[in-house]
N, C-alpha and C positions, 0 to 999 in steps of 0.2 A: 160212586162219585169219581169225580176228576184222580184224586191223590189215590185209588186204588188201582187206576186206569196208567196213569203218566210216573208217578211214583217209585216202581221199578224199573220202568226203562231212564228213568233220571238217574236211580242209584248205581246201575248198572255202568251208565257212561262215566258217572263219577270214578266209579271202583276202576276204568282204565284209564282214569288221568289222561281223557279228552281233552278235557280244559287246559291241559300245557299245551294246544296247539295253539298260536297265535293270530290273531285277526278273526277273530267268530264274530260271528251273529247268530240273534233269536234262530234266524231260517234255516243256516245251516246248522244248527247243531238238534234244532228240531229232525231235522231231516234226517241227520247220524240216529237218533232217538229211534226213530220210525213213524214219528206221529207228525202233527201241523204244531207249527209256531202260533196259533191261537188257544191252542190247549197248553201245552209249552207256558206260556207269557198268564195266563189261568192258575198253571199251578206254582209259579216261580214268585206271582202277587200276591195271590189267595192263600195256598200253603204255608207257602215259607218264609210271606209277607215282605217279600224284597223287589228290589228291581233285577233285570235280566243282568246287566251288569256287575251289579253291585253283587250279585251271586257271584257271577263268573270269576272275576277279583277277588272275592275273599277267597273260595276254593284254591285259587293260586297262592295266595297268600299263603293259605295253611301249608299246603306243598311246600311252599319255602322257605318257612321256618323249619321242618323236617330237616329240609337241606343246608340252611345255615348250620345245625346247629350237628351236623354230622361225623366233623370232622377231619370233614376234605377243604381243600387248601382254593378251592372255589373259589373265582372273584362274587363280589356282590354284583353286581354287571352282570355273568355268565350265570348265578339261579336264576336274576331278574328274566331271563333270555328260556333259559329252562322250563318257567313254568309261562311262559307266554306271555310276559311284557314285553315289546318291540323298543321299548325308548326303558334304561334304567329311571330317568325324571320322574315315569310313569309309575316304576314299579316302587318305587322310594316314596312315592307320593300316597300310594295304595296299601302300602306297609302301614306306614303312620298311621294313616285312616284305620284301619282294622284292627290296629294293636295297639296303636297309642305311641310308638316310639320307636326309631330307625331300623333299617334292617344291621347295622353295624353297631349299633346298641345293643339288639336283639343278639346277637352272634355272641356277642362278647359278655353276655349274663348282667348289662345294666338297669 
């Protein structure tokens, strides 16, 4: 099936923290994959029942709770930047979403 096919080249690009680069799409990062953005968008629905996005963000997401909670003197700005939000707004916004509560919340053990 689909997830024995896409499955590893997903986990693979996972495992080098692709997703921190900024500005992706379906196509390009199918493309990084090696496969088409229609098997891609197949297994991101079907599998792991999510949207392309809504993937893509949390992966960051989880990344940068990693990195909030590291112990480097990081702006929240500069993970937001790290794991590939272009606008903090964005990455503050996508925080919540995924966790429930800020990323300076989150830092500080509330």
């Amino acid at each position: 099936g689909i997830d024995e096919k896409i499955g590893p080249l997903v986990e693979e690009w996972v495992s080098g923290k692709n997703f921190c680069t900024p500005d992706l799409n379906i196509k390009n990062v199918a493309q990084e994959m090696g496969t088409n953005q229609n098997y891609l968008s197949q297994y991101i629905n079907g599998v792991l029942d999510t949207t392309f996005q809504t993937w893509l963000n949390t992966l960051r997401i989880e990344e940068s709770k990693v990195l909030l909670t590291d112990g480097s003197k990081r702006s929240i700005e500069e993970i937001g930047t790290m794991v590939g939000f272009t606008q903090v707004y964005n990455f503050s916004r996508w925080f919540r979403t995924v966790t429930g509560t800020t990323p300076f919340k989150f830092r500080k053990g509330l």
